[in-house]
C-alpha positions in Angstrom: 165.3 -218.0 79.1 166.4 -214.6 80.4 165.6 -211.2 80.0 168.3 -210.2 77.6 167.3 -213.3 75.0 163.5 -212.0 75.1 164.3 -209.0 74.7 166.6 -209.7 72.1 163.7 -212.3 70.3 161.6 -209.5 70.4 163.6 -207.0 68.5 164.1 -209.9 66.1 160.5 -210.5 65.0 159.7 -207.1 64.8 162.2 -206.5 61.9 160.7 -209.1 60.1 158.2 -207.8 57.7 154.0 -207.8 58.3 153.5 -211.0 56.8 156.5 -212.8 58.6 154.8 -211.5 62.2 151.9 -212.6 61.4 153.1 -216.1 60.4 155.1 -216.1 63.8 152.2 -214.5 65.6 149.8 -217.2 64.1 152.1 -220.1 65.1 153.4 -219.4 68.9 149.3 -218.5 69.7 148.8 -222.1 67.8 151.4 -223.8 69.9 149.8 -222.4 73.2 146.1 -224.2 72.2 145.0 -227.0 74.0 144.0 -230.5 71.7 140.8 -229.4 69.4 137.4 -229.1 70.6 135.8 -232.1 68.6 132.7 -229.6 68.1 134.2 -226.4 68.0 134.5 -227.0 64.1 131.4 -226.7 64.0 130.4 -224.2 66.3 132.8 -221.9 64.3 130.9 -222.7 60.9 127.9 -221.4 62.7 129.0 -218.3 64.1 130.6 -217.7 60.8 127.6 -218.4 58.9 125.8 -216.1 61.8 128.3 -213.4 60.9 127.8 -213.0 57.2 124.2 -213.4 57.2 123.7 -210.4 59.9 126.6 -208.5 57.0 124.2 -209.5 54.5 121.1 -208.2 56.3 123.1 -204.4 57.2 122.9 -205.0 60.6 126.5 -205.7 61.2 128.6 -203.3 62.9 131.9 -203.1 60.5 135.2 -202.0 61.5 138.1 -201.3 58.5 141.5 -202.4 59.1 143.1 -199.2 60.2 140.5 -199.0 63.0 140.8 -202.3 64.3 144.9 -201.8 64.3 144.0 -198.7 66.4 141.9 -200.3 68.6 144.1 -203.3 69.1 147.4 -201.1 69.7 145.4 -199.5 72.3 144.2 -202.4 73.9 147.9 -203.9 73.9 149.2 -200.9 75.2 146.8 -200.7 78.2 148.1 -204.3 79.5 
């Protein structure tokens, strides 16, 4: 695939609306993961569990969504 039809695919996706690029976003990083970790279904309840319990308890460090779109458009614009 060249150039002009990435470029083109790009431009594409990002006039679709916030809910579309995430649906897109969500499914090409899905079709890049390698067959399931038979535990990691597990290790992700834990961390999750791990997560709210340390919300719960105050000590988490929270970040709204505005923030964590800044930080993240920073980040992506550094690479």
């Amino acid at each position: 695939m060249g150039t002009a039809t990435l470029d083109k695919l790009r431009s594409e996706a990002l006039a679709l609306s916030e809910l579309e690029r995430a649906q897109l976003a969500y499914e090409l990083v899905r079709s890049l993961d390698q067959p399931a970790d038979a535990d990691a279904g597990s290790a992700w309840d834990k961390e999750i569990l791990k997560r709210l319990r340390s919300i719960d308890a105050g000590t988490a460090k929270l970040v709204d969504r505005d923030e964590l779109r800044s930080r993240l458009e920073q980040r992506l614009s550094a690479s």
